[in-house]
Backbone bond lengths (Angstrom), bond angles and torsions (degrees), N, CA, C in turn:
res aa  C-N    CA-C-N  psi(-1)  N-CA   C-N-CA  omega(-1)  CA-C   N-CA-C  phi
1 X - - - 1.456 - - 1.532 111.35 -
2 X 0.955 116.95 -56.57 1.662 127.83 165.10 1.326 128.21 -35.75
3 X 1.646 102.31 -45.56 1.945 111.75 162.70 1.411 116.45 -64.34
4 X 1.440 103.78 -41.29 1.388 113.57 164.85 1.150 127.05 -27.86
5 X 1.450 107.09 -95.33 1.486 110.05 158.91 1.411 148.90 -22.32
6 X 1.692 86.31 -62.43 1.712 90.64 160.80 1.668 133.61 -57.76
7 X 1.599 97.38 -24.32 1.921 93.16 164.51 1.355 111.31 -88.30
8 X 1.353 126.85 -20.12 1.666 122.60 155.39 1.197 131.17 -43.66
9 X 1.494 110.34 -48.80 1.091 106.63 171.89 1.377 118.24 -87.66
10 X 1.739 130.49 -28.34 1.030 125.82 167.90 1.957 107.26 -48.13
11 X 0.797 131.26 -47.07 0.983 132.88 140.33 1.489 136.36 -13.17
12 X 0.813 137.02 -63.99 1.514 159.65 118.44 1.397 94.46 18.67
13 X 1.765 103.76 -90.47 1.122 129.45 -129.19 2.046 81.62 -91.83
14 X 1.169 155.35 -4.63 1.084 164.00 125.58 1.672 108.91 -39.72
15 X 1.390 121.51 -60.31 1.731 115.33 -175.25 1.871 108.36 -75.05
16 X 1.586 106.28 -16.81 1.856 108.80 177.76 1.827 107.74 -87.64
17 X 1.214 93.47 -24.42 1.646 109.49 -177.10 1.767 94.67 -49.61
18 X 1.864 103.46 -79.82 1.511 127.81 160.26 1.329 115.43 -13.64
19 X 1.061 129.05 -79.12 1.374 141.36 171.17 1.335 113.22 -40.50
20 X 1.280 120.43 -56.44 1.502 124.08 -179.76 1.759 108.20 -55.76
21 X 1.288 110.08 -35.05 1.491 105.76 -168.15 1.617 97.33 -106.83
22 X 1.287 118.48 -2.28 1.748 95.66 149.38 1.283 132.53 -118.49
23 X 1.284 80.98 7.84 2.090 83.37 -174.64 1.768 97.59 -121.85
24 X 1.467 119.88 -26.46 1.311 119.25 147.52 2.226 87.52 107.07
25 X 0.988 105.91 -56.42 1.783 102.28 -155.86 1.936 102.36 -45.12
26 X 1.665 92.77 122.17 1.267 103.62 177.03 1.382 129.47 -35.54
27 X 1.563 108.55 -22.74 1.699 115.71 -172.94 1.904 109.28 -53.96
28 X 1.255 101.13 -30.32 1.414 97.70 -170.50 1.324 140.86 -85.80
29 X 1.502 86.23 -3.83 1.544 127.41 146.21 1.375 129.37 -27.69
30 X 1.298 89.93 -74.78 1.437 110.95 173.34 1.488 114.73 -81.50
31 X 1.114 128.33 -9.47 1.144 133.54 162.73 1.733 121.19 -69.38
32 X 1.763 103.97 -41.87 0.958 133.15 -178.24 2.009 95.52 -66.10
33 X 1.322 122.66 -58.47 1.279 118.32 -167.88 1.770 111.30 -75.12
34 X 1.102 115.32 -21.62 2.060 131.42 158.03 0.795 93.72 -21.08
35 X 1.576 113.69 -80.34 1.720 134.63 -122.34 1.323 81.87 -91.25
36 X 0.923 117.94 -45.14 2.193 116.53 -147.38 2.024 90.59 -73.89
37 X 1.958 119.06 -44.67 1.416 91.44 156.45 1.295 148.86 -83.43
38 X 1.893 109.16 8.44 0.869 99.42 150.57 1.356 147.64 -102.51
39 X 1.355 107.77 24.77 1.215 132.03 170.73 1.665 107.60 -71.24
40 X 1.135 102.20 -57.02 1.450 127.64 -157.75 1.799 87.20 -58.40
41 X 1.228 110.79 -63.20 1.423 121.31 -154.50 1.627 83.88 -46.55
42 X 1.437 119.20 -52.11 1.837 122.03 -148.84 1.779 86.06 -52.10
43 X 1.548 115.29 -59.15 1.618 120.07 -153.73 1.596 89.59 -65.78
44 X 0.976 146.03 -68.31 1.959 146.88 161.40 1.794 99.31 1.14
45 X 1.711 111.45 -58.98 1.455 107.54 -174.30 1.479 107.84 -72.95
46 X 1.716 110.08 -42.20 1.824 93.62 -170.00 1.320 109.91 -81.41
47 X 1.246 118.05 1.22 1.658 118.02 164.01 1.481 122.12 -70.27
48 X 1.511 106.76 -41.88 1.309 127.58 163.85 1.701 100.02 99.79
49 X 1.381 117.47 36.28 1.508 125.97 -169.83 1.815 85.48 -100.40
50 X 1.995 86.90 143.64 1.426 107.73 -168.50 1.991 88.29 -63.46
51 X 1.883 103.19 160.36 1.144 110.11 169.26 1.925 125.64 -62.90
52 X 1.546 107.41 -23.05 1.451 103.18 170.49 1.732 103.34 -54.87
53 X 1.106 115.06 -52.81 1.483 107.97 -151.30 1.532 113.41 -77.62
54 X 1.502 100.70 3.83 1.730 110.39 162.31 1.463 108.23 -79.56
55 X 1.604 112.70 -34.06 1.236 125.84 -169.92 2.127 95.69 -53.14
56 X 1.415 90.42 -50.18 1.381 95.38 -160.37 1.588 108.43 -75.97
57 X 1.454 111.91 -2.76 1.742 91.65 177.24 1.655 92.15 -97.88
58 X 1.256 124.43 -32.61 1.810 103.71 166.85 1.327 122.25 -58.22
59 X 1.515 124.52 -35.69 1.387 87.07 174.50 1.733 117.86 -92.06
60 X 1.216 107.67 16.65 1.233 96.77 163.14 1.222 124.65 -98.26
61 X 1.429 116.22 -32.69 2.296 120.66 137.92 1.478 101.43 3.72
62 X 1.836 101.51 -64.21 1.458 104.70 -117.98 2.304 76.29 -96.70
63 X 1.103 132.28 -32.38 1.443 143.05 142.46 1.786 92.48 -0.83
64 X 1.433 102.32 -89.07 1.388 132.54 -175.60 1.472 91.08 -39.80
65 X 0.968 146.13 -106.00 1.643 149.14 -171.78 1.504 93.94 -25.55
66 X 1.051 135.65 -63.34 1.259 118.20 -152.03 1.598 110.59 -79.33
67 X 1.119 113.22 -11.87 1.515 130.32 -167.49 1.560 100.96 -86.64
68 X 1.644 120.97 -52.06 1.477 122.07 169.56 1.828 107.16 -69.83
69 X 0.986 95.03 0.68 1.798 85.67 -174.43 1.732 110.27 -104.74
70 X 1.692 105.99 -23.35 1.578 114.96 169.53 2.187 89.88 -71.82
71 X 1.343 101.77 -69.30 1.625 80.07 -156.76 1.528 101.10 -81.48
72 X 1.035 101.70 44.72 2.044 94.48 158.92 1.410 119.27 46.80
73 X 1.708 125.24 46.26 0.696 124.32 162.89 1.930 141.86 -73.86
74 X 1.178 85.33 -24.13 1.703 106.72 168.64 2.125 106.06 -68.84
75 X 1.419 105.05 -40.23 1.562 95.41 170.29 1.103 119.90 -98.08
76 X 1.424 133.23 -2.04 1.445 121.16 142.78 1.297 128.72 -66.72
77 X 1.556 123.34 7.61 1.405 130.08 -164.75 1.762 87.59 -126.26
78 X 1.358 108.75 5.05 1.455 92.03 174.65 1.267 110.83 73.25
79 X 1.667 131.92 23.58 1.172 136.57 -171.72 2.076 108.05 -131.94
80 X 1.013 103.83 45.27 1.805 139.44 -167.04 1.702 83.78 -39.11
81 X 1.568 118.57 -41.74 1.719 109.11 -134.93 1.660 81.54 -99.46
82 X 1.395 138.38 -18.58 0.821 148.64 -142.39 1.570 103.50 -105.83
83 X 1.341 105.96 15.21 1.740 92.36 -157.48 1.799 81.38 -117.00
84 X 1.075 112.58 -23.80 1.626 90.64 -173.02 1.465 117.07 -82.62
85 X 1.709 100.39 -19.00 1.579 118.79 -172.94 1.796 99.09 -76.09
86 X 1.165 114.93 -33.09 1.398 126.82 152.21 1.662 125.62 -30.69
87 X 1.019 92.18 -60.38 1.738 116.00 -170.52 1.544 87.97 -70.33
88 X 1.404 113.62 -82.70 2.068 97.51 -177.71 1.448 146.23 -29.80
89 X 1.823 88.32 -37.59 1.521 109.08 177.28 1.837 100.56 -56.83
90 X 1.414 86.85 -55.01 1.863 107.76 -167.99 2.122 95.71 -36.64
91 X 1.329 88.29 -73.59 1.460 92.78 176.15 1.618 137.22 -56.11
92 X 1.427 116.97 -33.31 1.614 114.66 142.63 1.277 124.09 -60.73
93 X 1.083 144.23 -22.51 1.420 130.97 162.24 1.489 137.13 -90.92
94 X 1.919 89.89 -8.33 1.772 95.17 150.27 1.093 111.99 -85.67
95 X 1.322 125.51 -38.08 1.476 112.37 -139.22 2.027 87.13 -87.48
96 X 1.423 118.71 -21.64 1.347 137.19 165.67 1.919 108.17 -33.40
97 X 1.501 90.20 -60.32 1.531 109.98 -167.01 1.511 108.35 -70.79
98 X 1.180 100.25 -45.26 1.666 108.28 -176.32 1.637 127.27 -76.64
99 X 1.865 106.63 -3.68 0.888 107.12 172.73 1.784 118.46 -113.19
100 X 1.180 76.23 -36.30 2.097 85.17 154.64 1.283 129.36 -68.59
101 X 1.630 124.32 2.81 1.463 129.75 -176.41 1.545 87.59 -93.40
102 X 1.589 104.10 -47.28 1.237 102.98 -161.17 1.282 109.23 -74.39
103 X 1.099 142.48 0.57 1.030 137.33 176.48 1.454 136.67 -94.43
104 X 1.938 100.47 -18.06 1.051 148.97 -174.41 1.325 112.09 -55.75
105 X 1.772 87.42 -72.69 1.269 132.06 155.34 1.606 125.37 -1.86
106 X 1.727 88.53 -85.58 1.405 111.90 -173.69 1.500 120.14 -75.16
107 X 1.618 116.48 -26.01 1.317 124.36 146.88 1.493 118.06 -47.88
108 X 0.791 135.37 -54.33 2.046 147.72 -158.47 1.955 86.51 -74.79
109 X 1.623 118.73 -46.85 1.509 118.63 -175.26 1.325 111.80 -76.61
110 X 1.590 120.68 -6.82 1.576 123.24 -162.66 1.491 89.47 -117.91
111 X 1.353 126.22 -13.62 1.467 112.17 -168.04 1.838 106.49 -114.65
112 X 1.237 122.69 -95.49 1.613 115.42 162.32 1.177 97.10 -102.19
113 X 1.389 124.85 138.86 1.088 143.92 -162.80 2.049 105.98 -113.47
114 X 1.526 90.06 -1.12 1.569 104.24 -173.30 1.965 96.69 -77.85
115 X 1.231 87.01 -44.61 2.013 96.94 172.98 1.005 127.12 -59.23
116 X 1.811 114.56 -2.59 1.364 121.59 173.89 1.521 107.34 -89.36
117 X 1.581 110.79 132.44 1.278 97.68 174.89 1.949 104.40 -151.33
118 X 1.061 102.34 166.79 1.605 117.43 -155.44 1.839 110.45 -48.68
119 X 1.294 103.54 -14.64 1.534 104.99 166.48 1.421 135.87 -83.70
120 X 1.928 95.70 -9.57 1.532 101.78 166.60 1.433 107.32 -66.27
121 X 2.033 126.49 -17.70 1.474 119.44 -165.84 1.607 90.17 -78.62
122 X 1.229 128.11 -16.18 1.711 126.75 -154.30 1.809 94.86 -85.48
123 X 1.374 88.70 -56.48 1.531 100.33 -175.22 1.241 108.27 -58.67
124 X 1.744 147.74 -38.93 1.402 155.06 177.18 1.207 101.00 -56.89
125 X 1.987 128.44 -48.40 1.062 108.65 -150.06 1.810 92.47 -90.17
126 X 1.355 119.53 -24.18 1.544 116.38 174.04 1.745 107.72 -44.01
127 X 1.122 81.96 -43.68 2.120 75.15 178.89 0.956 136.48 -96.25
128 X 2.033 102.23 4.28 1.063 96.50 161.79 2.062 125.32 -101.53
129 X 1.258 93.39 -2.72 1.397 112.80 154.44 1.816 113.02 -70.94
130 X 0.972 136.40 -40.37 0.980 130.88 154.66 1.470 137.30 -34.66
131 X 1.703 97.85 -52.06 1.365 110.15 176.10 1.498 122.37 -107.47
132 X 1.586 92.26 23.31 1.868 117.42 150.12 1.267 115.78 -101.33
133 X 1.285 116.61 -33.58 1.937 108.37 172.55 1.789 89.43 -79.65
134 X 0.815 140.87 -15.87 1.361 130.15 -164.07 1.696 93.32 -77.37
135 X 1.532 118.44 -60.35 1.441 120.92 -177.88 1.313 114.65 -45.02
136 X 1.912 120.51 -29.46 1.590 119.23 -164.84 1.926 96.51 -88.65
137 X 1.800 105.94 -22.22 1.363 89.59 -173.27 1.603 122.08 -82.16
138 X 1.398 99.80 -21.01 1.350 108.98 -164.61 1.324 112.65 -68.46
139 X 1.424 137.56 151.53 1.674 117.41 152.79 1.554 108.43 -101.64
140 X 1.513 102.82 -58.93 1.840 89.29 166.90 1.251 117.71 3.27
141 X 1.364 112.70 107.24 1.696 110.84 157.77 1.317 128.08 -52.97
142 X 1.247 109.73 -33.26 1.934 133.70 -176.44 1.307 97.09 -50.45
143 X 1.648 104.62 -72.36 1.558 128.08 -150.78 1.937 85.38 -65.31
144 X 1.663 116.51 -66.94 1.075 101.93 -154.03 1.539 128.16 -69.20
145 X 1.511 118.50 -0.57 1.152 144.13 159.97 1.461 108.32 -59.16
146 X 1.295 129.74 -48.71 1.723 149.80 -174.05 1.543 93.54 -68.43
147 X 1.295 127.60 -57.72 0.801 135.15 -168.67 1.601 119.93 -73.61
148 X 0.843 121.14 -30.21 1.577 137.22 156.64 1.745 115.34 -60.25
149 X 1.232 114.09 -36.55 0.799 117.71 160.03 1.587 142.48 -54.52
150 X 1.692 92.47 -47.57 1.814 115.26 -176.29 1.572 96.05 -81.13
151 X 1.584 125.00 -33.57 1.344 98.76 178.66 1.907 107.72 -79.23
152 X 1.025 122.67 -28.96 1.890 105.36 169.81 1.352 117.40 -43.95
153 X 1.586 98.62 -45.30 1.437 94.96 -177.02 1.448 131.48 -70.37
154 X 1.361 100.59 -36.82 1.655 119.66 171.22 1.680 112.91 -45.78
155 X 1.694 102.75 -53.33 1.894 118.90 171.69 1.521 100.60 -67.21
156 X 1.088 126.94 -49.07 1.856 119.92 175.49 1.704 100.39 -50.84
157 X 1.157 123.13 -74.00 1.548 131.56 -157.54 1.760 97.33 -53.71
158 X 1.386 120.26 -36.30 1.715 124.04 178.76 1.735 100.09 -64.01
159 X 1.243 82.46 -49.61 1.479 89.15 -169.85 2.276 118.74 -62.51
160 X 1.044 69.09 2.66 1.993 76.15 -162.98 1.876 88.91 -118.23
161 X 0.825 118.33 -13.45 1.687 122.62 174.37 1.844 100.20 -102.93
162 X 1.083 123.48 -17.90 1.268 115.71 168.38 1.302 106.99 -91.82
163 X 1.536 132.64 -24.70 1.058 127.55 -165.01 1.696 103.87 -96.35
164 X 1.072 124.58 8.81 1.854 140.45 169.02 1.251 103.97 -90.01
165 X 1.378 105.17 -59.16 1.287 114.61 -171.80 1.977 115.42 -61.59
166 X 1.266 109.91 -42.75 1.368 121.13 -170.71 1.697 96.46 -101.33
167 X 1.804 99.99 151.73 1.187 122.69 179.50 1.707 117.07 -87.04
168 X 1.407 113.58 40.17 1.631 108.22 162.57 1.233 117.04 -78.44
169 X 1.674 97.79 167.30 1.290 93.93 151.99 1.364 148.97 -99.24
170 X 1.129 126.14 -176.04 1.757 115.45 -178.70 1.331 109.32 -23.80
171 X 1.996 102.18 -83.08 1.512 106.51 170.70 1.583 115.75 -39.63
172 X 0.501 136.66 -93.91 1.459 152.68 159.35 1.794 110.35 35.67
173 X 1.777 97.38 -80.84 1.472 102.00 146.68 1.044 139.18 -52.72
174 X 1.372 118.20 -37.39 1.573 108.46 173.68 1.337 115.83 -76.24
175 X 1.397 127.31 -36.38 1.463 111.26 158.35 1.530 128.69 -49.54
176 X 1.684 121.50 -20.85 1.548 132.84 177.74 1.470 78.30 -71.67
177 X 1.105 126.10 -91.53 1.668 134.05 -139.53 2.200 100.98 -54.72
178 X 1.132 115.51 -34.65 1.698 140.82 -176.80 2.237 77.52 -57.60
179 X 0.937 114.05 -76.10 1.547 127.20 -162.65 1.787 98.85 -55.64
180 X 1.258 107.50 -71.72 1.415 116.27 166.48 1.710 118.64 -4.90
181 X 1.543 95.84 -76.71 1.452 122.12 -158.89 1.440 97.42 -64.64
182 X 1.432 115.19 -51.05 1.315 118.38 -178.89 1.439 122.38 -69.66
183 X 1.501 129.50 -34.55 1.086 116.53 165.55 1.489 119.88 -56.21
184 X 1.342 136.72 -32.63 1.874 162.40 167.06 1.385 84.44 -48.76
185 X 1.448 138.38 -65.08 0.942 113.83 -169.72 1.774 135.34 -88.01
186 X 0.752 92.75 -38.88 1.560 108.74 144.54 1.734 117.65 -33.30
187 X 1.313 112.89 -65.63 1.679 111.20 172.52 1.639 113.15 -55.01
188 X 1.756 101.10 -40.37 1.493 95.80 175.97 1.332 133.84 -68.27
189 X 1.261 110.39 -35.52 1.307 136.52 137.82 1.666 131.36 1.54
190 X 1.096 97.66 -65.27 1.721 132.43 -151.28 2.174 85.35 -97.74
191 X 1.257 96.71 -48.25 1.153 94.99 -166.26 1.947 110.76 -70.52
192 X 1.461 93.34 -35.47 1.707 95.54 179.53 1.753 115.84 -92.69
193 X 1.621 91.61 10.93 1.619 104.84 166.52 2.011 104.87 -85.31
194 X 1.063 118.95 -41.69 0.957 147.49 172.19 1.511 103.21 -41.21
195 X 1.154 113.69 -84.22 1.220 114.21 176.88 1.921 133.29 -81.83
196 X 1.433 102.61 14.47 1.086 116.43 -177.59 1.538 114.66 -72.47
197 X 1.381 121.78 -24.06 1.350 125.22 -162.89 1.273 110.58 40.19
198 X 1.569 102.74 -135.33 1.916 113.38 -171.09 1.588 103.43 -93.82
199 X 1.148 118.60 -2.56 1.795 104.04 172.68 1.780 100.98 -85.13
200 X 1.371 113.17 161.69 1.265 131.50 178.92 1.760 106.48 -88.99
201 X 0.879 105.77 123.86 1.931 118.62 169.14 1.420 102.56 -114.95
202 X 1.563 101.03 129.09 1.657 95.41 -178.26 1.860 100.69 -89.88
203 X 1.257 103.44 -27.12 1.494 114.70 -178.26 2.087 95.70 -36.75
204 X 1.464 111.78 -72.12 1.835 119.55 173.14 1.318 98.22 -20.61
205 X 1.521 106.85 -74.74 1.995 105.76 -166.57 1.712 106.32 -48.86
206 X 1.072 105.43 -81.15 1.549 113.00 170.03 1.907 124.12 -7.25
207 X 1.214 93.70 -54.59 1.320 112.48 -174.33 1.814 102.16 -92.47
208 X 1.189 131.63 -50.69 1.455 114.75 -179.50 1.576 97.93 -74.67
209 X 1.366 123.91 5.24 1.756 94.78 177.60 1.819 107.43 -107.75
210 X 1.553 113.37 -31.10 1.406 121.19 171.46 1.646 110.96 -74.16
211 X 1.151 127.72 -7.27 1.228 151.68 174.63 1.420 118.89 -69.89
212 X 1.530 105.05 -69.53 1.581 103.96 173.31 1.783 117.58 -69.87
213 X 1.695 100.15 -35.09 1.457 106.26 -160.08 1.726 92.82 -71.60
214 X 1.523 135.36 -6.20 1.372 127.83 -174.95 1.684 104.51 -96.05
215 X 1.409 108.43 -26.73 1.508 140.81 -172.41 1.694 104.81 -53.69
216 X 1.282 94.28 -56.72 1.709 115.38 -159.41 1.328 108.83 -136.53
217 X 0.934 131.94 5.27 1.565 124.42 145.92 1.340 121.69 -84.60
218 X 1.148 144.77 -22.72 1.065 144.50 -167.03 1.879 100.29 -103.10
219 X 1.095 117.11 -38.88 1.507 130.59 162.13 1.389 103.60 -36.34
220 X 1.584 90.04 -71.04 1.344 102.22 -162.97 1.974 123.44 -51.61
221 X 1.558 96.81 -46.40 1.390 103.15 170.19 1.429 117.81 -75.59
222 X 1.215 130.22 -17.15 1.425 123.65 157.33 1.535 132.15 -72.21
223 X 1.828 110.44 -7.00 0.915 124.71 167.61 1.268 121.89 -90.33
224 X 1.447 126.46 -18.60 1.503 129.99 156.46 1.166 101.58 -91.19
225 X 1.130 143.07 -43.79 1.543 108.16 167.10 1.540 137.61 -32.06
226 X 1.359 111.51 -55.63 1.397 132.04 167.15 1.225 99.72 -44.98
227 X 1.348 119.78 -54.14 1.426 96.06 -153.84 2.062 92.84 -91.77
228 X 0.734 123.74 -11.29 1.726 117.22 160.73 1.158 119.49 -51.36
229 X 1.767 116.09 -33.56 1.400 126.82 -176.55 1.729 112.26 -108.52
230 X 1.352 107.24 30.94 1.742 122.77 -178.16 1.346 99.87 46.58
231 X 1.355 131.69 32.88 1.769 115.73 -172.96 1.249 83.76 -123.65
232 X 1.698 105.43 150.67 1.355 146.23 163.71 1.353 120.33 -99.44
233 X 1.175 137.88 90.90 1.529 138.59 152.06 1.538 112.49 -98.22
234 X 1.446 106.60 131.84 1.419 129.71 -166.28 1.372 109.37 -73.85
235 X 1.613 119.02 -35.46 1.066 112.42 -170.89 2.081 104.15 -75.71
236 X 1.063 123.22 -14.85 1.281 131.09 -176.02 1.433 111.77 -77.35
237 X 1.484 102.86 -57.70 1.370 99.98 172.37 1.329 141.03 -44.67
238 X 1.634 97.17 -54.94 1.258 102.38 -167.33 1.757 100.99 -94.65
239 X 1.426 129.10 12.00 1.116 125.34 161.19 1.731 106.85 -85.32
């Protein structure tokens, strides 16, 4: 039943493809990107692959769209009308992926928590690298604001499955996740400094100032602590 489907809809997403490139109206676009994940999802079940790692081939679909839609590949193909219907798709199938992981997620931590295991931190941080090239590709303020967002959360949700899994403490973790967040922002940062040229982005300020102060404040006060309590941990110091 599952093969089934999946050539149905592969199917599908082959006769909207057609349509889109002769009759042109963007709708079929998105019709075209439906079918093609729900194809994907059917072959995900008869494979018998957990639902995160469906999570992770949409937003990497949606990677792909957004990646031909920064270098203008739809109007070098002579496909001009096609590039913005591009750009939406791109963004429903991240913002798709990134909200169904998380949801995934927090179900698997709310239900047996024995089924959680150290590759949900691998799989969190894949998407949340994802939805850090997503912040450097986007210009949209909207989107790249959204997107700034889904990667904190993506590094929070890793960060709260490592912290089940591992024996810290309170402080402990929250100084991991305090370091975490801030380095994410900081890279994002750096990266939309990069491409900022001579216009002003408040997103840069924003992000290099909550960035360092999450970076090195939390370092920092765990490093006088230690040393209040004569203890040496390496990872403090030399962070």
């Amino acid at each position: 039943m599952n093969l089934s489907l999946a050539a149905f809809f592969a199917e599908a997403m082959i006769f909207y493809m057609l349509a889109a490139a002769f009759y042109g109206p963007s709708i079929f676009v998105y019709c075209a990107a439906a079918a093609a994940s729900l194809s994907v999802w059917q072959l995900t079940k008869y494979w018998k692959v957990t639902d995160l790692n469906y999570a992770l081939a949409l937003a990497s679909a949606g990677l792909v769209f957004l990646v031909s839609y920064r270098l203008a590949w739809p109007e070098q193909l002579g496909l001009r009308r096609f590039a913005e219907a591009s750009f939406q798709v791109a963004n429903l199938l991240l913002s798709l992926a990134f909200v169904a992981a998380s949801l995934m997620t927090l179900r698997d931590l709310a239900g047996d928590k024995d089924k959680v295991e150290r590759w949900y931190a691998a799989f969190l941080a894949a998407l949340s690298g994802i939805s850090l090239l997503s912040v450097a590709l986007v210009a949209h303020p909207g989107w790249r604001r959204w997107y700034v967002v889904t990667t904190v959360g993506q590094a929070a949700l890793g960060f709260l499955v490592l912290a089940i899994l591992a024996t810290l403490t309170p402080l402990q973790q929250l100084e991991v996740f305090c370091v975490i967040v801030g380095l994410i922002f900081l890279i994002a940062a750096h990266i939309g400094w990069y491409y900022e040229g001579d216009r002003y982005d408040d997103m840069v300020t924003v992000g290099l100032f909550f960035g360092s102060l999450l970076l090195v404040v939390p370092l920092a006060i765990a490093t006088l602590l230690d040393r209040y309590r004569n203890e040496f941990l390496p990872l403090n110091e030399f962070g």
